[in-house]
Each structure stands twice: as C-alpha cells, then as structure tokens.
mmJSON file of the N, C-alpha and C atoms, coordinates in Angstrom:
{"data_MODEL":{"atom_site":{
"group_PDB":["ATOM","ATOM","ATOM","ATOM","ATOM","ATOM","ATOM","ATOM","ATOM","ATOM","ATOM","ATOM","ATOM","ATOM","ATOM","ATOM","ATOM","ATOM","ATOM","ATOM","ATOM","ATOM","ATOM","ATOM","ATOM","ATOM","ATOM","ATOM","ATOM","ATOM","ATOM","ATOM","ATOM","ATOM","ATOM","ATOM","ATOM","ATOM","ATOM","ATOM","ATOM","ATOM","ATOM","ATOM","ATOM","ATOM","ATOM","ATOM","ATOM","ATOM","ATOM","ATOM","ATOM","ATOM","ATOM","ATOM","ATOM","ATOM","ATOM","ATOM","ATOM","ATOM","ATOM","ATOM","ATOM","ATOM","ATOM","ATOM","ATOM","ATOM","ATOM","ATOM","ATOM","ATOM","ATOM","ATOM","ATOM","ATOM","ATOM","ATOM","ATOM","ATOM","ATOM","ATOM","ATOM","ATOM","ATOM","ATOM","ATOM","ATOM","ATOM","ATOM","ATOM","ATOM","ATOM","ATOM","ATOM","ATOM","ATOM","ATOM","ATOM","ATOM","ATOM","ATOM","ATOM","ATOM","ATOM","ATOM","ATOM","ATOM","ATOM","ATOM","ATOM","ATOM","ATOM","ATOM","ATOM","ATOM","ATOM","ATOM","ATOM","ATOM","ATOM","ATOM","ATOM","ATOM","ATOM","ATOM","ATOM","ATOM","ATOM","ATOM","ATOM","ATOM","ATOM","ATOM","ATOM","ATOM","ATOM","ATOM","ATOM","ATOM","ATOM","ATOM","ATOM","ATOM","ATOM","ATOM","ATOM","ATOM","ATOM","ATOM","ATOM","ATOM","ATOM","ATOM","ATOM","ATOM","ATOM","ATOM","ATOM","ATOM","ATOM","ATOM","ATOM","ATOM","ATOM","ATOM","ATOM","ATOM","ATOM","ATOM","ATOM","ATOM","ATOM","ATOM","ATOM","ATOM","ATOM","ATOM","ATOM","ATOM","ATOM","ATOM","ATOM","ATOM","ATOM","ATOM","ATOM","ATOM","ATOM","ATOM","ATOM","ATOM","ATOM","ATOM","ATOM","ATOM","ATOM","ATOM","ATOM","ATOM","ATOM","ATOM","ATOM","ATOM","ATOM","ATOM","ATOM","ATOM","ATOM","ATOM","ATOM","ATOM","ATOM","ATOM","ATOM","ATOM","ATOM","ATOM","ATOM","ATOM","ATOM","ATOM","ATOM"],
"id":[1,2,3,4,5,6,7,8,9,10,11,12,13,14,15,16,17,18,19,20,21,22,23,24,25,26,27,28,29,30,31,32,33,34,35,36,37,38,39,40,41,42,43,44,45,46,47,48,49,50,51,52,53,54,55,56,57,58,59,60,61,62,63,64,65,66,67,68,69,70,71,72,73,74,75,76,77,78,79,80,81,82,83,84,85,86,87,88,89,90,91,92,93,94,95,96,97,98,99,100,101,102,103,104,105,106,107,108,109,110,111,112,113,114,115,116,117,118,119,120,121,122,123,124,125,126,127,128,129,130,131,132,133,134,135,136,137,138,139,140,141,142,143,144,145,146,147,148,149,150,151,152,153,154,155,156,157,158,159,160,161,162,163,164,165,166,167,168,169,170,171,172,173,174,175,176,177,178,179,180,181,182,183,184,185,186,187,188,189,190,191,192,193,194,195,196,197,198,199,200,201,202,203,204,205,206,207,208,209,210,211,212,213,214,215,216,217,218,219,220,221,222,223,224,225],
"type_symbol":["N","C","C","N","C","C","N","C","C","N","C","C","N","C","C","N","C","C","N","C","C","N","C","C","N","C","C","N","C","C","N","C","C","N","C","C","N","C","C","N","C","C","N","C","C","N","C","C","N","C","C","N","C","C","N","C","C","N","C","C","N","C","C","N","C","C","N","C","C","N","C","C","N","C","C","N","C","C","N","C","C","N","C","C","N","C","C","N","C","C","N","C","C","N","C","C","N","C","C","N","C","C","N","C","C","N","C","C","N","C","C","N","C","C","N","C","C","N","C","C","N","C","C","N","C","C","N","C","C","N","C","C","N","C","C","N","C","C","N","C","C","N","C","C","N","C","C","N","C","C","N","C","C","N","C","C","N","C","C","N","C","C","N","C","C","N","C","C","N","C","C","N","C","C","N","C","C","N","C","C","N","C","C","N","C","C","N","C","C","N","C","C","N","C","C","N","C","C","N","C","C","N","C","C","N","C","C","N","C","C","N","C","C","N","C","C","N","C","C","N","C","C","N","C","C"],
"label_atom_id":["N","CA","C","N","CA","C","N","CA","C","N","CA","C","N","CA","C","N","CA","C","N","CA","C","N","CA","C","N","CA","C","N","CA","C","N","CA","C","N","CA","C","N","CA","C","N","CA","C","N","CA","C","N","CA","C","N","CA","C","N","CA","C","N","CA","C","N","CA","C","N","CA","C","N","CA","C","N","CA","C","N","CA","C","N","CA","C","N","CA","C","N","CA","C","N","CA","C","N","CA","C","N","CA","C","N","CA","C","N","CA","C","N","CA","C","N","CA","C","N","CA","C","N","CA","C","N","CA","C","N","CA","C","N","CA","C","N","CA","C","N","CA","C","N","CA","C","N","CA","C","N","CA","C","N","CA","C","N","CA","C","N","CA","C","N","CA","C","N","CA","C","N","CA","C","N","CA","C","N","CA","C","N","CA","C","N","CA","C","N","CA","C","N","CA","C","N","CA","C","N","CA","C","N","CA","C","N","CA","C","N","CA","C","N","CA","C","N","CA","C","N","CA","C","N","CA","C","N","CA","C","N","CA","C","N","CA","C","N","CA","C","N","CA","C","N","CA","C","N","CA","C","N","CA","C","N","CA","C","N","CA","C"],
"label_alt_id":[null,null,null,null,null,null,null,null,null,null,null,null,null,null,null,null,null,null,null,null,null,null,null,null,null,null,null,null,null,null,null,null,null,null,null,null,null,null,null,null,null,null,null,null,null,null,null,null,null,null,null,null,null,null,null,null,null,null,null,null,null,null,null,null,null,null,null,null,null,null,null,null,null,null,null,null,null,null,null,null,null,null,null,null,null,null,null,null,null,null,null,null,null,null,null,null,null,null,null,null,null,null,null,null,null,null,null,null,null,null,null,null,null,null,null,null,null,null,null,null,null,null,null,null,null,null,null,null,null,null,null,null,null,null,null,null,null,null,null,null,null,null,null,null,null,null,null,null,null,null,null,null,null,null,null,null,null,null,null,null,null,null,null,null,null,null,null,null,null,null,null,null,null,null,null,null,null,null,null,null,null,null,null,null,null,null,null,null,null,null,null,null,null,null,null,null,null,null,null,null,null,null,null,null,null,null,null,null,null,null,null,null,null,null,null,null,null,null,null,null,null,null,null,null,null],
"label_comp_id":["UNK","UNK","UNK","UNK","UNK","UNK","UNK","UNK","UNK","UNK","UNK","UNK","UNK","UNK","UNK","UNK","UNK","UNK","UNK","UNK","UNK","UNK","UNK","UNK","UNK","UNK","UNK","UNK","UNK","UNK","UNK","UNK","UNK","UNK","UNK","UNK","UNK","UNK","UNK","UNK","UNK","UNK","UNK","UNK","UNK","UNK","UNK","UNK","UNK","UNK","UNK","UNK","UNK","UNK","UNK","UNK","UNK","UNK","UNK","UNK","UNK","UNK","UNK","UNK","UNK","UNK","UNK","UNK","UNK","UNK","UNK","UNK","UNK","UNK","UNK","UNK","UNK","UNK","UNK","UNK","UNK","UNK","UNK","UNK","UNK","UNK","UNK","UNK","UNK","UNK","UNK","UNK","UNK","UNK","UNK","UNK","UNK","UNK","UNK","UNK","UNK","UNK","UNK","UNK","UNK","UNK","UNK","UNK","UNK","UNK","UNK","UNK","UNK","UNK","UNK","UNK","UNK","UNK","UNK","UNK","UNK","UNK","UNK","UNK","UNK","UNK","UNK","UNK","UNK","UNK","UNK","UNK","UNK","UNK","UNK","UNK","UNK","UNK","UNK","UNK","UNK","UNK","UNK","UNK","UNK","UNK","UNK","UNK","UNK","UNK","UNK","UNK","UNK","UNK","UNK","UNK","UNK","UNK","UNK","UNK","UNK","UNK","UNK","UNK","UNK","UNK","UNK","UNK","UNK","UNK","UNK","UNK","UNK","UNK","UNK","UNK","UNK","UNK","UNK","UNK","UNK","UNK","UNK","UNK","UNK","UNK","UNK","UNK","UNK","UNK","UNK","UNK","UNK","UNK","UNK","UNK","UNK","UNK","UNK","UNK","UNK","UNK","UNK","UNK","UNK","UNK","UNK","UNK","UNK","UNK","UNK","UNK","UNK","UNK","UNK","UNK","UNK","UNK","UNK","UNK","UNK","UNK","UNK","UNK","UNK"],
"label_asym_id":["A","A","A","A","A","A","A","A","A","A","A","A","A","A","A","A","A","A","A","A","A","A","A","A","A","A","A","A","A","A","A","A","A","A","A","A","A","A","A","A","A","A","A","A","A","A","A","A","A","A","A","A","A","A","A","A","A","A","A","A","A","A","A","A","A","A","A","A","A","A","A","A","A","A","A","A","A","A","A","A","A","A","A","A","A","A","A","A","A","A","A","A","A","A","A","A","A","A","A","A","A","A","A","A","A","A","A","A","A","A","A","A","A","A","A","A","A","A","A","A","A","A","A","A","A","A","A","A","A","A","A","A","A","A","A","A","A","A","A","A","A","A","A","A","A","A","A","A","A","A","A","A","A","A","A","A","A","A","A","A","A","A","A","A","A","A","A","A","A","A","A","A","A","A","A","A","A","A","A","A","A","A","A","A","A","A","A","A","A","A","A","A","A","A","A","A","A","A","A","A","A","A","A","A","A","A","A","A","A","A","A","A","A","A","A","A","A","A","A","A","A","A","A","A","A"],
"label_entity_id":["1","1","1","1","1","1","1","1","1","1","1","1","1","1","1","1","1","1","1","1","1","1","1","1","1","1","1","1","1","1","1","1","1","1","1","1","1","1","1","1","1","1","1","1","1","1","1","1","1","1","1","1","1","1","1","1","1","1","1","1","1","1","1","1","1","1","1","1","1","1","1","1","1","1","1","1","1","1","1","1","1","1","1","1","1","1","1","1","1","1","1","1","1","1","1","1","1","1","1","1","1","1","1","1","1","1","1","1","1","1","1","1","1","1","1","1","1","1","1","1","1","1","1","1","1","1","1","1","1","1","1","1","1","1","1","1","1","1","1","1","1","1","1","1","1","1","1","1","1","1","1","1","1","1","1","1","1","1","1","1","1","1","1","1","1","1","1","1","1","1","1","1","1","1","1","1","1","1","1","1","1","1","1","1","1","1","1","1","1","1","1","1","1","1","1","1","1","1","1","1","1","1","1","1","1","1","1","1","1","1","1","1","1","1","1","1","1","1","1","1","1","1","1","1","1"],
"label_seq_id":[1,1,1,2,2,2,3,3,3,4,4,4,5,5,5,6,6,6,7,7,7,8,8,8,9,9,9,10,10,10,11,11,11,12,12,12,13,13,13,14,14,14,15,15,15,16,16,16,17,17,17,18,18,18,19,19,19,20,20,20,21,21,21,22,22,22,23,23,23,24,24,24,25,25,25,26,26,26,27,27,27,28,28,28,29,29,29,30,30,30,31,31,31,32,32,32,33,33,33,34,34,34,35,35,35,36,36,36,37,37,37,38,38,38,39,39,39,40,40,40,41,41,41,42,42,42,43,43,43,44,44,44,45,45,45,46,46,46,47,47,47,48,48,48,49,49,49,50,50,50,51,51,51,52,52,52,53,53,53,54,54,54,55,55,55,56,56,56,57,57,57,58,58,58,59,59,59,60,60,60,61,61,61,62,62,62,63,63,63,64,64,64,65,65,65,66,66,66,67,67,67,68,68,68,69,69,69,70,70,70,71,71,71,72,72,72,73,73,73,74,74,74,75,75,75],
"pdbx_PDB_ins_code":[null,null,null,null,null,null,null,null,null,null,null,null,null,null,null,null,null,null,null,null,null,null,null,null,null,null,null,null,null,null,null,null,null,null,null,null,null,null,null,null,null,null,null,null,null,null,null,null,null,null,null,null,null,null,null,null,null,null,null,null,null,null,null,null,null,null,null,null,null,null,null,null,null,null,null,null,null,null,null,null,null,null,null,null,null,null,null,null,null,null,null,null,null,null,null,null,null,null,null,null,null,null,null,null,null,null,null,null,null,null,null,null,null,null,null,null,null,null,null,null,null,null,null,null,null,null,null,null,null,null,null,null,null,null,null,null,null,null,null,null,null,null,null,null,null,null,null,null,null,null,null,null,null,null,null,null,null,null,null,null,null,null,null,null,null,null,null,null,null,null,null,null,null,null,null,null,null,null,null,null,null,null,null,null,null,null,null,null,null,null,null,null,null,null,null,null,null,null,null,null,null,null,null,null,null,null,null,null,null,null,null,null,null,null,null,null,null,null,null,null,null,null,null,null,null],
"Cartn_x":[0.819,0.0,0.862,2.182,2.445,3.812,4.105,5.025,4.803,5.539,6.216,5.172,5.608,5.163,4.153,3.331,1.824,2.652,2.36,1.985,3.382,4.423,5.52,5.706,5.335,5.261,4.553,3.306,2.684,3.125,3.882,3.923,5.258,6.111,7.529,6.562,5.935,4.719,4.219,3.65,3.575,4.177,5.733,6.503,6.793,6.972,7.48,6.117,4.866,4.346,4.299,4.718,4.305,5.971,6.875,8.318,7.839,8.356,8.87,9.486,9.13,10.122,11.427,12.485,13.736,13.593,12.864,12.754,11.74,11.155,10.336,11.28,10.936,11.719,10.776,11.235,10.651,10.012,9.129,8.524,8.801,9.645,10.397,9.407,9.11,8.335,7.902,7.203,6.809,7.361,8.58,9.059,7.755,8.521,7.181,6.883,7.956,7.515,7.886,6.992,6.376,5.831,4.491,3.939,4.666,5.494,6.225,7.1,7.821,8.685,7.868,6.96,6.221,6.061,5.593,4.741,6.226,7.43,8.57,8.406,8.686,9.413,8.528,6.91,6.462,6.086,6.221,5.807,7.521,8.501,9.626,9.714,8.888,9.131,8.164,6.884,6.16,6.704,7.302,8.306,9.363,9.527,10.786,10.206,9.245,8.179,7.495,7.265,6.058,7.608,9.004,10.289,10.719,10.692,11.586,10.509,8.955,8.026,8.984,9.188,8.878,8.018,8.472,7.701,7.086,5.491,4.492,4.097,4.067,3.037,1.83,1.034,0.021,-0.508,-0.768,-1.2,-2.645,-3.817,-4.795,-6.217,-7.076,-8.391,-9.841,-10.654,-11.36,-12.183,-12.019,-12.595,-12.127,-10.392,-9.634,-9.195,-9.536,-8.486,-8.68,-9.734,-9.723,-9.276,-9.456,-8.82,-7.081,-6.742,-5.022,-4.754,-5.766,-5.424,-5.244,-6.072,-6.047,-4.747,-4.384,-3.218,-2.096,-2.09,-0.809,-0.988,-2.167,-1.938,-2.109,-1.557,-1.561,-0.436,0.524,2.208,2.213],
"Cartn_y":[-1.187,0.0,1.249,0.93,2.744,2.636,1.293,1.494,2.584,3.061,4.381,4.059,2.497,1.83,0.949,0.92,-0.257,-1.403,-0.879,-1.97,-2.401,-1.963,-2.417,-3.504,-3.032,-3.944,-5.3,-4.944,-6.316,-6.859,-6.498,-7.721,-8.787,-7.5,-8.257,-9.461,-8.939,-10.112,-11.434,-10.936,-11.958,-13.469,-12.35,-13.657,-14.375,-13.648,-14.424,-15.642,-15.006,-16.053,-17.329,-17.062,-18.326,-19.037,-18.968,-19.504,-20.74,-21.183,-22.764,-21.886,-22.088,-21.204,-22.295,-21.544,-22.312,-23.607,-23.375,-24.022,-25.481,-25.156,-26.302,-27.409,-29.212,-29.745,-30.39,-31.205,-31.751,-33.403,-33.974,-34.797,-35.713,-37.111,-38.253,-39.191,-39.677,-40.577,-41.888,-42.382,-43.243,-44.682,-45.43,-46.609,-48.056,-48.78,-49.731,-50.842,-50.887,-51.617,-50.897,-49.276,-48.225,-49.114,-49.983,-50.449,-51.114,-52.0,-53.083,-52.471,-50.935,-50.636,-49.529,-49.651,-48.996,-49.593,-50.407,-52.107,-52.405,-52.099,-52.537,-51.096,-50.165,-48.896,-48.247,-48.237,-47.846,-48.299,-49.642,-50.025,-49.769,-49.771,-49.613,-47.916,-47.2,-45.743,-45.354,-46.024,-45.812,-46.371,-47.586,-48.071,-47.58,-46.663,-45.607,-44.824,-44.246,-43.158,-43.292,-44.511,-45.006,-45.102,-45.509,-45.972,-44.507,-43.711,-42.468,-41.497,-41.621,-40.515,-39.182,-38.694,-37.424,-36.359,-35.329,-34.039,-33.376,-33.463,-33.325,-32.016,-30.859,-29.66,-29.752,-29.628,-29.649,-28.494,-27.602,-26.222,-26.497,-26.745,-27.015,-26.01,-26.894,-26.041,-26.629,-26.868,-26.983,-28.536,-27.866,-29.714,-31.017,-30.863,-31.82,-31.898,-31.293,-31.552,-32.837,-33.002,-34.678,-35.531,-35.787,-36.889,-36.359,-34.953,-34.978,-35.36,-35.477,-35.839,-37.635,-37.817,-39.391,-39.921,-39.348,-39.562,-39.431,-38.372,-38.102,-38.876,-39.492,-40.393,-41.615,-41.716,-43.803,-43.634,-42.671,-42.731,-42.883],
"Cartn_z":[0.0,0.0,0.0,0.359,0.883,-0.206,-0.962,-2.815,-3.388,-3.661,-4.451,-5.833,-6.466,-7.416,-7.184,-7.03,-6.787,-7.354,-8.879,-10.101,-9.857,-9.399,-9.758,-8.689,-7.112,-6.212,-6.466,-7.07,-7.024,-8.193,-9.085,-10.156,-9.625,-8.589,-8.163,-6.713,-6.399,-5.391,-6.403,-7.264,-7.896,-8.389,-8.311,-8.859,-7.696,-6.491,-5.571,-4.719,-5.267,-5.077,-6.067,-7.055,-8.525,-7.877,-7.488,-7.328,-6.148,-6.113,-5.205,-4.001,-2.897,-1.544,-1.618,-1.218,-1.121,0.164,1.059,1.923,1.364,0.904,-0.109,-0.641,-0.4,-0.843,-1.789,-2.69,-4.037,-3.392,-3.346,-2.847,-3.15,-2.182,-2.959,-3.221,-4.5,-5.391,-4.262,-3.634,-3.233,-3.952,-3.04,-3.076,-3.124,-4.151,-4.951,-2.923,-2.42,-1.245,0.341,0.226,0.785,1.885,2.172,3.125,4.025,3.215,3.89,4.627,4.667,5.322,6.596,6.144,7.358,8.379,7.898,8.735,9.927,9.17,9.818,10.79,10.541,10.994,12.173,12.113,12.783,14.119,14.097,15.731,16.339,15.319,16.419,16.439,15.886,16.528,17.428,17.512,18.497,19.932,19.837,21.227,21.63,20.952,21.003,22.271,21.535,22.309,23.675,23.452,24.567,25.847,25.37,26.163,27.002,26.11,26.072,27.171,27.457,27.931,27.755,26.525,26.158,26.41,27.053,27.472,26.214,26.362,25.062,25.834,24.524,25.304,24.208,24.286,23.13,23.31,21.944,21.96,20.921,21.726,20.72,21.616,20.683,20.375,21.663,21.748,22.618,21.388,20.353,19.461,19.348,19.689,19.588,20.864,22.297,23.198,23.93,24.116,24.226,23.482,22.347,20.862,21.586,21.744,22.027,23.149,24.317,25.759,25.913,24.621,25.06,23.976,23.053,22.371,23.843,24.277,25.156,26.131,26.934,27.877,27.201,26.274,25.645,25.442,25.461,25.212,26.54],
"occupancy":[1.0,1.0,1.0,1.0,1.0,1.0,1.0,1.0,1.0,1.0,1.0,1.0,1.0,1.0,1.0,1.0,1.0,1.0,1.0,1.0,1.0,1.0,1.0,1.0,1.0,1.0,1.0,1.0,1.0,1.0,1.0,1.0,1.0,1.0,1.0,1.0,1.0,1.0,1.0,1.0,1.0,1.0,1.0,1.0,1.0,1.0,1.0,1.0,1.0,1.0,1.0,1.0,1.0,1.0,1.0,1.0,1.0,1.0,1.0,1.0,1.0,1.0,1.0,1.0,1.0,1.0,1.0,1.0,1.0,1.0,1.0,1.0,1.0,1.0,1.0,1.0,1.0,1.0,1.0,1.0,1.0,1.0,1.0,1.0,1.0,1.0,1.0,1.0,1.0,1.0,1.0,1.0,1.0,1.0,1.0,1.0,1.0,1.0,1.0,1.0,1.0,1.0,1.0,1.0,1.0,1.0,1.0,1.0,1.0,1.0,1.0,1.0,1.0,1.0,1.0,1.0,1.0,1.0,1.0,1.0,1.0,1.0,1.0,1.0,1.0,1.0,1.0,1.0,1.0,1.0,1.0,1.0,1.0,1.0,1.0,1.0,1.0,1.0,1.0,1.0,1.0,1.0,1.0,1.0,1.0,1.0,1.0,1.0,1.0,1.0,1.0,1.0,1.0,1.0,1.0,1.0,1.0,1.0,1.0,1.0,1.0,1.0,1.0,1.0,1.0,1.0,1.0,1.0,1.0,1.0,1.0,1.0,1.0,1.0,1.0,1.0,1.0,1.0,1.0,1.0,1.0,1.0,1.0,1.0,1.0,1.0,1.0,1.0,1.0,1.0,1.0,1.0,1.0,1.0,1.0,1.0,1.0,1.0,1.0,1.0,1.0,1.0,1.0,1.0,1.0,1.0,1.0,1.0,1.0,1.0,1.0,1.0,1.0,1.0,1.0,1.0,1.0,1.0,1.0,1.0,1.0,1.0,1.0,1.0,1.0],
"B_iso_or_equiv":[0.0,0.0,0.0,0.0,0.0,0.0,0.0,0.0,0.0,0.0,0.0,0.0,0.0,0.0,0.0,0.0,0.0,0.0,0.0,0.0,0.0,0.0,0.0,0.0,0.0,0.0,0.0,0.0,0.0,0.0,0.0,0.0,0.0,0.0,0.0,0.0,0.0,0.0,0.0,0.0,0.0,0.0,0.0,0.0,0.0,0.0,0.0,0.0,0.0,0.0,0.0,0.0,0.0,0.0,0.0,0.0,0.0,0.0,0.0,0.0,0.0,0.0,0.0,0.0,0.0,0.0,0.0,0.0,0.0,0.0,0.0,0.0,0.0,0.0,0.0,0.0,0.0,0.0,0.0,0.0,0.0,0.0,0.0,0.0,0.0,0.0,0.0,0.0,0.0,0.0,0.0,0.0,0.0,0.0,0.0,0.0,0.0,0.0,0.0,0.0,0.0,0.0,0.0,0.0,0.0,0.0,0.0,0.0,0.0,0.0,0.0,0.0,0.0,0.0,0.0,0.0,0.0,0.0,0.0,0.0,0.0,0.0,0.0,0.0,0.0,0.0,0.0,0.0,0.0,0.0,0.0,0.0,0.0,0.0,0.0,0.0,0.0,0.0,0.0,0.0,0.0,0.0,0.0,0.0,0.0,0.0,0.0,0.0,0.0,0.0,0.0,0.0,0.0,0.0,0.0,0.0,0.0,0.0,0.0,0.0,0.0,0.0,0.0,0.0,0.0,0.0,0.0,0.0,0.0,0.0,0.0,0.0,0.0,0.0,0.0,0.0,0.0,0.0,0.0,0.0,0.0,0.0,0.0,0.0,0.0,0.0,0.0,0.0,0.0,0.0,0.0,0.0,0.0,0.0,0.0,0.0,0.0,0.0,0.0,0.0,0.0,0.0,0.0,0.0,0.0,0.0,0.0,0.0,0.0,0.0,0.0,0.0,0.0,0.0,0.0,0.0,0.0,0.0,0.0,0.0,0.0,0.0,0.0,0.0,0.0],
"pdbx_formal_charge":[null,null,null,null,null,null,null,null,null,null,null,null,null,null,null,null,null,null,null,null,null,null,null,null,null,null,null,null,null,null,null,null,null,null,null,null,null,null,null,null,null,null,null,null,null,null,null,null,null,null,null,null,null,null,null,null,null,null,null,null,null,null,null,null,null,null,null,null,null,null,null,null,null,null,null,null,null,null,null,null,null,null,null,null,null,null,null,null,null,null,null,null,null,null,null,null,null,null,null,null,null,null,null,null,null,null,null,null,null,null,null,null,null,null,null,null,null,null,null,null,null,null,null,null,null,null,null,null,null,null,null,null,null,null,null,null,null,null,null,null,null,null,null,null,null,null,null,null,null,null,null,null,null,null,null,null,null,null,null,null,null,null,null,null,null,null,null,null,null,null,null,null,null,null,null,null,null,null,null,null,null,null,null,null,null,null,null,null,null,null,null,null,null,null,null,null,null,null,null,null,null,null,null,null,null,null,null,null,null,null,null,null,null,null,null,null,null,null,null,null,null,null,null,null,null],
"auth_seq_id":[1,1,1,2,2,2,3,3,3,4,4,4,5,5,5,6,6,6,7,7,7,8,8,8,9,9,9,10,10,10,11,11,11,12,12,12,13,13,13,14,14,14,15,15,15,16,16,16,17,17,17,18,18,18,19,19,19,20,20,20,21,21,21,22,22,22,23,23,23,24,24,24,25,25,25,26,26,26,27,27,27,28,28,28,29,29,29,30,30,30,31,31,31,32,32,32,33,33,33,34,34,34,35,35,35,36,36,36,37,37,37,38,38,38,39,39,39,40,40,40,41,41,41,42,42,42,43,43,43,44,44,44,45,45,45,46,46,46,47,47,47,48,48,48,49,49,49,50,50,50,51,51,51,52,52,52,53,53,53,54,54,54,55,55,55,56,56,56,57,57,57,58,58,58,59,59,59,60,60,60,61,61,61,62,62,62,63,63,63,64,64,64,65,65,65,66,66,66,67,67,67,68,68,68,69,69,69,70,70,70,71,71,71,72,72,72,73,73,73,74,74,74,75,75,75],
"auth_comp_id":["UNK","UNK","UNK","UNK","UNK","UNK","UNK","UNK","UNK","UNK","UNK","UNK","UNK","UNK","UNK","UNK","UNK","UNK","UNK","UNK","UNK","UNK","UNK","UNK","UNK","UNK","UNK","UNK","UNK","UNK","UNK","UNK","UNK","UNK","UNK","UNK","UNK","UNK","UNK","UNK","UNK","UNK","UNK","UNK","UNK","UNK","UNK","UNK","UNK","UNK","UNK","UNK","UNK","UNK","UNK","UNK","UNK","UNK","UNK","UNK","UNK","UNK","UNK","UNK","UNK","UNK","UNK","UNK","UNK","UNK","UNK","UNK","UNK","UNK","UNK","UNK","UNK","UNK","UNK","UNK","UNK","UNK","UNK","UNK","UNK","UNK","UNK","UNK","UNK","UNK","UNK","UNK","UNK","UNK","UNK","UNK","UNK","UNK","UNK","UNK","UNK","UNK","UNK","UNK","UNK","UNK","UNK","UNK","UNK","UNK","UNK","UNK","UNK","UNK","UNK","UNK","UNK","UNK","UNK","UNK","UNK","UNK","UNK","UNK","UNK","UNK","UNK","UNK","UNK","UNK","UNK","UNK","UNK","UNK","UNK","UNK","UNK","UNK","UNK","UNK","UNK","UNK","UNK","UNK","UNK","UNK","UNK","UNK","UNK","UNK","UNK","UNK","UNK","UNK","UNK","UNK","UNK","UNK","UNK","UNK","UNK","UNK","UNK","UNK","UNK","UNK","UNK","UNK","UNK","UNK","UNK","UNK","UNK","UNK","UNK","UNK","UNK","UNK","UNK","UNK","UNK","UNK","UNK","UNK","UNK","UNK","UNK","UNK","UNK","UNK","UNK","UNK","UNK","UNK","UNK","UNK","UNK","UNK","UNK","UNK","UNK","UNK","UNK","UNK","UNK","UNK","UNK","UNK","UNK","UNK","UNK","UNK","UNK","UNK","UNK","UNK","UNK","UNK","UNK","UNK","UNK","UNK","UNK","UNK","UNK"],
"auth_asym_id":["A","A","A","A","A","A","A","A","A","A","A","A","A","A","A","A","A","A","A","A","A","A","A","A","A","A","A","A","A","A","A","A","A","A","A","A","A","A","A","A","A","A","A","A","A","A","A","A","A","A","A","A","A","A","A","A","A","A","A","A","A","A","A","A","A","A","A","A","A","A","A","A","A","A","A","A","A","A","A","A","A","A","A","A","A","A","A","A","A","A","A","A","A","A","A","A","A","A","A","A","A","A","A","A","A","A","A","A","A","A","A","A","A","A","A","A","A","A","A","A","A","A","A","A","A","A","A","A","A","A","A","A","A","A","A","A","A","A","A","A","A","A","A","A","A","A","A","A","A","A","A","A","A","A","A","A","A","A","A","A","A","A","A","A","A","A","A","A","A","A","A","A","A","A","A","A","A","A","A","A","A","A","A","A","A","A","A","A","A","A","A","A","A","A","A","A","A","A","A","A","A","A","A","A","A","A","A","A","A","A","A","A","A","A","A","A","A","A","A","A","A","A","A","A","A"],
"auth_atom_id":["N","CA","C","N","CA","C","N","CA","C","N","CA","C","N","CA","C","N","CA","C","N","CA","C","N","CA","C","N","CA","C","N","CA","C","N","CA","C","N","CA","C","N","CA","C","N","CA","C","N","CA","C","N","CA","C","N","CA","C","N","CA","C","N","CA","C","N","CA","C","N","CA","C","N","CA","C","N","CA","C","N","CA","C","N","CA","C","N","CA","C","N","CA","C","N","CA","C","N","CA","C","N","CA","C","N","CA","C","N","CA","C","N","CA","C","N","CA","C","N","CA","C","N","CA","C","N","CA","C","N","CA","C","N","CA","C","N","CA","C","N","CA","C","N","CA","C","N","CA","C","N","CA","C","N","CA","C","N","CA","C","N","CA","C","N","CA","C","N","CA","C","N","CA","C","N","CA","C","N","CA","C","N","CA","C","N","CA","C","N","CA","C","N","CA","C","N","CA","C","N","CA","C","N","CA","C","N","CA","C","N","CA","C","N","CA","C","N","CA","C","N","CA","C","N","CA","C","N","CA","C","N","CA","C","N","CA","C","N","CA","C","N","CA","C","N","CA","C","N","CA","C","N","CA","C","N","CA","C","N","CA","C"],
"pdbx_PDB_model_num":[1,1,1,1,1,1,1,1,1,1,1,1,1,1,1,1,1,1,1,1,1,1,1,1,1,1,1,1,1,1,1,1,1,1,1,1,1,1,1,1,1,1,1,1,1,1,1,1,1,1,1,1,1,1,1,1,1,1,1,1,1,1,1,1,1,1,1,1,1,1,1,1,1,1,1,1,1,1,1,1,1,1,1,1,1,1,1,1,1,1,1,1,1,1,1,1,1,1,1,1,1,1,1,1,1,1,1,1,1,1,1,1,1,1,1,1,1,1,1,1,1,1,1,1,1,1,1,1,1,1,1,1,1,1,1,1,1,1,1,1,1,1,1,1,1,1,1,1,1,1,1,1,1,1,1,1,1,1,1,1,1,1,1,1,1,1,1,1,1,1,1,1,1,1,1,1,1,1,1,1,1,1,1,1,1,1,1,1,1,1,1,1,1,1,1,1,1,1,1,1,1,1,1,1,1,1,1,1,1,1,1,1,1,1,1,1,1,1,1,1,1,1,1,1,1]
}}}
C-alpha cells in the first residue's frame, strides 16, 4: 500500500508467489515396497516413544483436546 510503485510492487509479489520457496523440498516418489517398510518402521518408533516418555506440550483447540489428551496419555 504505501510502494512508491503499486503496479511495480505487485507484479515483483507476484513472482514471488508463482516460485517454489527455497525451503520447499521436491517430494520423494513413493518406493514400490512403501507399506512393507512402514509395517517394519512404525511399531519400532512408536516403542521408542512409549520408552523415552517425552515431554508433550500440546497447543490445541477446545474440538480436539480430548482426541489430544487421550493420544498423550496412551504414550
């Protein structure tokens, strides 16, 4: 609003919205035996979790705070 140049501001806005943010990574293609390494990976990171009782703060809403209270007390 307060550009010297409007038109000039928003067309340089523009581009920076149509660009990829640098922080953006490119999404790795889903491996043909994806399940099977889940099936492996995830019960040993949940026993990680459930081992470790990690200090959880949960910053939520009044719709989910139960569904998050009972997540945090089953770890």
């Amino acid at each position: 609003m307060a550009a010297k140049d409007p038109e000039h501001a928003t067309q340089d806005f523009t581009k920076l919205m149509r660009q990829t943010p640098p922080f953006m990574n490119t999404p790795i293609p889903v491996r043909p035996n994806e399940i099977q390494i889940l099936e492996v990976q995830v019960p040993l990171i949940v026993e990680k979790m459930v081992k470790s009782h990690p200090l959880v703060h949960n910053m939520i809403n009044y719709v989910v705070a139960n569904f998050a209270a009972n997540i945090a007390l089953a770890m």
